[in-house]
C-alpha positions as CSV (number, residue, x, y, z in Angstrom):
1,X,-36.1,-41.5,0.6
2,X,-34.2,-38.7,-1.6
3,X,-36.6,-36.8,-4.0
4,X,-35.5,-36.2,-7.3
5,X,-34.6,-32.7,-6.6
6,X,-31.9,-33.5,-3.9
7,X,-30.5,-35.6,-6.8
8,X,-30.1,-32.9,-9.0
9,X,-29.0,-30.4,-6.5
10,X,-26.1,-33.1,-5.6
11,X,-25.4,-33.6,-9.2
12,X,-24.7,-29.4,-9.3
13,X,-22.3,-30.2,-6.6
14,X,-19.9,-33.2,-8.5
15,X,-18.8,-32.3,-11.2
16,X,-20.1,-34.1,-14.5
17,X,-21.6,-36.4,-12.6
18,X,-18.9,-37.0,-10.2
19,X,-17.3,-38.6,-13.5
20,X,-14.6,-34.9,-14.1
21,X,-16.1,-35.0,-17.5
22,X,-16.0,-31.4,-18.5
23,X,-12.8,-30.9,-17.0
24,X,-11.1,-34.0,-19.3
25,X,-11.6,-31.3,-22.2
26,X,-8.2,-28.9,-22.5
27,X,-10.4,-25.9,-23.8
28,X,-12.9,-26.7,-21.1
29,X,-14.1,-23.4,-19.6
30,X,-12.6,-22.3,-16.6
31,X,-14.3,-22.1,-13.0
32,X,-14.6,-19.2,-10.7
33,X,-13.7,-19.8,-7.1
34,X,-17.2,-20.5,-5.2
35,X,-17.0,-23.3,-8.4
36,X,-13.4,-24.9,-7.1
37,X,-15.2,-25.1,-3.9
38,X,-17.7,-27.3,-3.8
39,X,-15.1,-30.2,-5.8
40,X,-13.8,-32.9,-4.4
41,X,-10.1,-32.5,-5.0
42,X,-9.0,-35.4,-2.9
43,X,-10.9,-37.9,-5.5
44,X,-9.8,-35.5,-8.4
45,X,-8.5,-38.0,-11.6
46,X,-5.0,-37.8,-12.9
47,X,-5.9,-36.7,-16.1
48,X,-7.9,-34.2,-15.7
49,X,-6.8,-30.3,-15.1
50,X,-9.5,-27.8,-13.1
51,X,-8.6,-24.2,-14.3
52,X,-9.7,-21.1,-12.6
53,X,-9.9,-17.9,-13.5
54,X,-11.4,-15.1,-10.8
55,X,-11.4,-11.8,-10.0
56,X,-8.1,-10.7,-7.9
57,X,-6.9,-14.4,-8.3
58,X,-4.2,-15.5,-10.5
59,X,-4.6,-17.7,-13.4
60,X,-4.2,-21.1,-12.0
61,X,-4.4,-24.8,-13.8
62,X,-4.9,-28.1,-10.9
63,X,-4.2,-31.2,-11.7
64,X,-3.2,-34.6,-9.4
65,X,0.1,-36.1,-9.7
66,X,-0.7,-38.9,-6.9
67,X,-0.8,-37.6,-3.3
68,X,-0.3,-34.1,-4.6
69,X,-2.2,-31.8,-6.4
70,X,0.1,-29.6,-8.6
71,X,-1.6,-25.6,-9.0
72,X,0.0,-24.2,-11.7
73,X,-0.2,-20.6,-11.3
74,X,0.9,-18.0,-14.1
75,X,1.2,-14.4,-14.1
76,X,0.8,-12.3,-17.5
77,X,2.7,-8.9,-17.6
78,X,0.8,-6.8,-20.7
79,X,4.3,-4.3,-21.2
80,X,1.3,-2.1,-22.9
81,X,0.1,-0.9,-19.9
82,X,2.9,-2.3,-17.4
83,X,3.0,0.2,-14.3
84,X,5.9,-1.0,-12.3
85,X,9.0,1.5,-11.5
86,X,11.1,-1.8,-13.0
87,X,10.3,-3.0,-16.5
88,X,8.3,-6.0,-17.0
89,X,11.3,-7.9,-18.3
90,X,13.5,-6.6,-15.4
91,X,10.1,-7.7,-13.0
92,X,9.3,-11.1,-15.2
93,X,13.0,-12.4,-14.7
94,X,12.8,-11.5,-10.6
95,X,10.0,-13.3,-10.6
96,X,11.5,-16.4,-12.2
97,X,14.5,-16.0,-9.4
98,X,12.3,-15.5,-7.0
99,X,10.4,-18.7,-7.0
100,X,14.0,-20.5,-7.0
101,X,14.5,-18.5,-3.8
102,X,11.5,-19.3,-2.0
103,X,11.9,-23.0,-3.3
104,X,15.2,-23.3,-1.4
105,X,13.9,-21.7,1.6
106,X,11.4,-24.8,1.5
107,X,8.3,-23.7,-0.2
108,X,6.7,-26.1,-2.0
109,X,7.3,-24.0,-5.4
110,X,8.9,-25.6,-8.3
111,X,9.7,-25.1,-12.3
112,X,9.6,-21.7,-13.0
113,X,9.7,-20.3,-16.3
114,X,9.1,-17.7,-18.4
115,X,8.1,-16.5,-22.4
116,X,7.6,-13.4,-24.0
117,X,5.4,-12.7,-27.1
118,X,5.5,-9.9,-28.4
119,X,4.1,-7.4,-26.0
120,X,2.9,-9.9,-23.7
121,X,5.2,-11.7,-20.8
122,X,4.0,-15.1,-19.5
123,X,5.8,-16.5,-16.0
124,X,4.9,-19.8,-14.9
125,X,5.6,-21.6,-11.6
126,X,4.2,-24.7,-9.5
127,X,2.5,-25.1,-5.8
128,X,2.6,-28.8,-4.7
129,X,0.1,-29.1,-2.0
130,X,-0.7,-32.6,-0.4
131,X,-4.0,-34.2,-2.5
132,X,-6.2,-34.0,1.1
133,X,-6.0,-29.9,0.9
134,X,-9.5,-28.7,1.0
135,X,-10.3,-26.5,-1.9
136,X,-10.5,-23.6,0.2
137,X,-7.1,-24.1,1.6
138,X,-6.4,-24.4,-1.6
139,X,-7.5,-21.2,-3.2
140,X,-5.8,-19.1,0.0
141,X,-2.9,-21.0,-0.6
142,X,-2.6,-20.0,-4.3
143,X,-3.7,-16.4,-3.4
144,X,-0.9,-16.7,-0.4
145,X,1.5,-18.0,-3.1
146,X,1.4,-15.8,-5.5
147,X,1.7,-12.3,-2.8
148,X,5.0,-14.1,-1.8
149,X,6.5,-14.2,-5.1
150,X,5.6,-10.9,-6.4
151,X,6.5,-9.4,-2.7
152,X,9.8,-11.1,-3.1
153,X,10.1,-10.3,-7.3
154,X,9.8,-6.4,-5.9
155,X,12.6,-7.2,-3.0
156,X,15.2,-8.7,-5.4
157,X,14.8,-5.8,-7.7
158,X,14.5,-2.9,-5.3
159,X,17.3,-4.2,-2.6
160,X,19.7,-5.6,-5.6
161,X,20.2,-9.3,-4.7
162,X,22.9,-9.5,-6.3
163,X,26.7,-11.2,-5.8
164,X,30.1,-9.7,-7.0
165,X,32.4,-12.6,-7.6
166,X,36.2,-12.3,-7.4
167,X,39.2,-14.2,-7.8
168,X,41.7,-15.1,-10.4
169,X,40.2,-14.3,-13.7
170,X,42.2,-15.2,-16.2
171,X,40.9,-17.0,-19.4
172,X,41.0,-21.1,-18.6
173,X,40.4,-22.8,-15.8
174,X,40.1,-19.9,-13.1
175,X,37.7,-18.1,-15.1
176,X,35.6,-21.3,-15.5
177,X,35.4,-21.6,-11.5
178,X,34.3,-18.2,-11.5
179,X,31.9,-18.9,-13.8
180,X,31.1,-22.6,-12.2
181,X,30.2,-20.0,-9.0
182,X,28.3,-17.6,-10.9
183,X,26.0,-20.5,-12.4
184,X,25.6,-22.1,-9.3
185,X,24.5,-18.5,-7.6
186,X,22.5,-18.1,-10.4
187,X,20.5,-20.9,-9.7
188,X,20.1,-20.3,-6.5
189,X,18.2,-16.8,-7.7
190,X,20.7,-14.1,-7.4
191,X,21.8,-11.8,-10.5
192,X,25.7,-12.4,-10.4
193,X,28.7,-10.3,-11.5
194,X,32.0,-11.5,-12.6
195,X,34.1,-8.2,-12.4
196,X,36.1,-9.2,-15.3
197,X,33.3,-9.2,-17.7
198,X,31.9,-5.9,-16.7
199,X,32.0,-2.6,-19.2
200,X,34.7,-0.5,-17.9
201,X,34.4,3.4,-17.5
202,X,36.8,5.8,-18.9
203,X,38.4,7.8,-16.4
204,X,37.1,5.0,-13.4
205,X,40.2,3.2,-11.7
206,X,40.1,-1.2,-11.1
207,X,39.1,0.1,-7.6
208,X,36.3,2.4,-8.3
209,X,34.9,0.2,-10.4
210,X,35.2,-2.8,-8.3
211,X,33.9,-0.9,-5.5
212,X,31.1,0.2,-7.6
213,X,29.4,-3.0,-7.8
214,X,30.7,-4.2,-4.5
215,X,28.8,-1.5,-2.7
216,X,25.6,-2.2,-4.7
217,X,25.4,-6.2,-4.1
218,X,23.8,-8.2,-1.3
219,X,27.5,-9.6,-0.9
220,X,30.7,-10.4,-2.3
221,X,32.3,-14.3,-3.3
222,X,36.1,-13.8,-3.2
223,X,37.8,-17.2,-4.6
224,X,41.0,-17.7,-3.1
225,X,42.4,-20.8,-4.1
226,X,45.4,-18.8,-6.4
227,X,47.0,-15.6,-6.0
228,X,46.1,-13.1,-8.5
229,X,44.9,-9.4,-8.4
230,X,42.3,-9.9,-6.5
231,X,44.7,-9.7,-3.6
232,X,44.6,-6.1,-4.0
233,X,41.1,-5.3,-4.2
234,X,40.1,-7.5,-0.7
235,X,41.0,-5.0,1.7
236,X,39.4,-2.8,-0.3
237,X,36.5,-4.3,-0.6
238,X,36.1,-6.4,3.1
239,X,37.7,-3.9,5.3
240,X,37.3,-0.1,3.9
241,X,33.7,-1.1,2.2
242,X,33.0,-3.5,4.8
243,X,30.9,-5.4,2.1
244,X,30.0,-8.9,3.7
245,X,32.1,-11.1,2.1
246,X,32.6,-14.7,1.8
247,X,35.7,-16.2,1.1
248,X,35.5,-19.5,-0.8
249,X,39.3,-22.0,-0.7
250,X,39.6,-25.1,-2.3
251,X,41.4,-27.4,0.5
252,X,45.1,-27.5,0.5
253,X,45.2,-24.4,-1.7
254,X,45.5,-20.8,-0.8
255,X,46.7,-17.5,-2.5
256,X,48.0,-16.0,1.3
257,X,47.9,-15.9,4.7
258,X,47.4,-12.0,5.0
259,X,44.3,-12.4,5.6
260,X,43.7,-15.3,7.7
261,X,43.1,-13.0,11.2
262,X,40.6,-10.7,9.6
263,X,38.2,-14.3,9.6
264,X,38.5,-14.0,13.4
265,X,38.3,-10.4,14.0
266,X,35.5,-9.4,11.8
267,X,32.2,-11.0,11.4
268,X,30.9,-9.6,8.1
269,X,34.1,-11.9,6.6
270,X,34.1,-15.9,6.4
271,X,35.8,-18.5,5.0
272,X,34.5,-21.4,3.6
273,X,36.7,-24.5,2.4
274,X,35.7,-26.9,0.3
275,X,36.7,-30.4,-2.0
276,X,38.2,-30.5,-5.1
277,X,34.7,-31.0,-6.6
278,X,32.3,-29.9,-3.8
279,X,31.8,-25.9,-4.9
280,X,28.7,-26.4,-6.1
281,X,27.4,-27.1,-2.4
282,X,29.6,-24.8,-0.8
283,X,28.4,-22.2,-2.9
284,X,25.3,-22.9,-1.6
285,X,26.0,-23.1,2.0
286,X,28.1,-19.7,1.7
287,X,25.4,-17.8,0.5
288,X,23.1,-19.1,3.2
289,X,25.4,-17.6,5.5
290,X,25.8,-14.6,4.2
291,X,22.1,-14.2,4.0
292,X,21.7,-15.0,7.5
293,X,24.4,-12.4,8.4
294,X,23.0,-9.7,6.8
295,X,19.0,-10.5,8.1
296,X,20.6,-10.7,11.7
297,X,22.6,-7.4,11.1
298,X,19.6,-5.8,9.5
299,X,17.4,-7.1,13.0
300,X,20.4,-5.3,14.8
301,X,20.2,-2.4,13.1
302,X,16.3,-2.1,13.6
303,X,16.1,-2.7,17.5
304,X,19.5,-0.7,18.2
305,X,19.6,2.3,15.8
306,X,16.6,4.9,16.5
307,X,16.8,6.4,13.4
308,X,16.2,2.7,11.6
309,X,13.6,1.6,14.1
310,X,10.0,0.3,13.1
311,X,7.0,2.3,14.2
């Protein structure tokens, strides 16, 4: 027989009960993490939402969306007493890109966003986590979550992941496909620059300043569909820079043939052809490349180079 005492020290256990009462209440207090613990999240309702707040543990708000429970996590940058060698705008806006990245890479992150108010900077993101996870799993996986965005916040901003586009640039239709590129990079999490639209400098030639930005991105779209003055800036750019460089064509179109050896005899170039309206996804399968080239180079670079080798 269970005394009266076990009772009560089960009932500490459940919450409300087992009946999620105090949690069906949006200005409900929040829990620490020894609290999140000892709940049953597998039989957590739909409508209610567990938030915890703890020390060295990010803001976090669970709820159940059938078999998964949704933790959404948000971080608040105070520009008051921001720290950061990048500004907390510059930081909050990485962040934002950096949850698209990871999502794409398959983490199970989704719907980030972000809001300022006044001095106070609030980005918001999801971790979808099956409904069995055990609370602890849980709590390291939010913990886990969270490192991986801010580690990767501080990569895009420090290493400039960033794409120069090229291409024909004139106002109407060729301009739009540059732009239909840059939106669809831009979702994808990269800062994007369209060379057209960027200040020039006096006294700085079309070259200098296209190589100015080309030597400071992660890598460089070329469109090549129609021949236009961007012919002049690709050996530039892909041979004396050796930028990585990816060449996008729409199929059956093409501004020359100049160049079509250089695919073969250089690595750090490739061309990528795609459907009249398939550059959306061949945007996206372009930069994948380009991202593996440059990891594998990097990899290269660390075992083969002494100077460049870990200790």
């Amino acid at each position: 027989m269970i005394s009266d005492d076990a009772d009560e020290f089960e009932n500490e256990l459940t919450p409300a009960g087992g009946e999620w009462e105090e949690f069906r209440n949006d200005d409900g207090d929040p829990i620490g993490i020894e609290e999140l613990k000892a709940l049953d999240l597998k039989h957590m309702p739909e409508d209610v939402i567990v938030r915890v707040i703890d020390n060295y543990f990010p803001d976090v708000a669970i709820r159940r969306e059938g078999e998964t429970l949704v933790c959404g996590i948000e971080e608040h940058l105070y520009t008051k007493y921001w720290e950061h060698k990048f500004s907390a705008y510059a930081f909050a806006e990485a962040m934002e890109r950096a949850v698209r990245r990871l999502a794409r890479e398959g983490h199970p992150l989704a719907n980030p966003s972000r809001d300022a108010e006044d001095v106070h900077i609030f980005v918001r993101w999801d971790l979808r986590l099956p409904r069995d996870t055990r609370p602890e799993v849980l709590a390291d996986s939010v913990k886990a979550g969270f490192d991986l965005v801010y580690k990767r916040a501080d990569s895009i901003l420090e290493n400039s992941d960033s794409v120069l586009i090229l291409g024909k640039d004139t106002v109407g239709p060729a301009l739009d496909r540059l732009k239909s590129i840059a939106a669809k990079l831009e979702d994808l999490g990269y800062y994007t620059y369209i060379i057209k639209e960027q200040p020039d400098k006096a006294g700085e030639s079309v070259i200098q300043k296209v190589l100015r930005y080309a030597l400071s991105v992660k890598f460089v779209v070329i469109e090549n569909s129609e021949p236009s003055g961007h012919l002049y800036k690709i050996p530039h750019v892909a041979k004396a820079a050796e930028c990585v460089t990816v060449v996008l064509q729409e199929e059956g179109q093409g501004a020359t043939w100049m160049f079509e050896d250089a695919y073969a005899k250089h690595r750090h170039w490739q061309k990528f052809t795609y459907a009249k309206n398939g550059l959306p996804a061949i945007v996206e399968k372009a930069a994948a490349w380009a991202e593996k080239f440059v990891g594998e180079f990097a990899a290269y670079q660390e075992a083969n180079l002494p100077w460049m080798k870990k200790k």
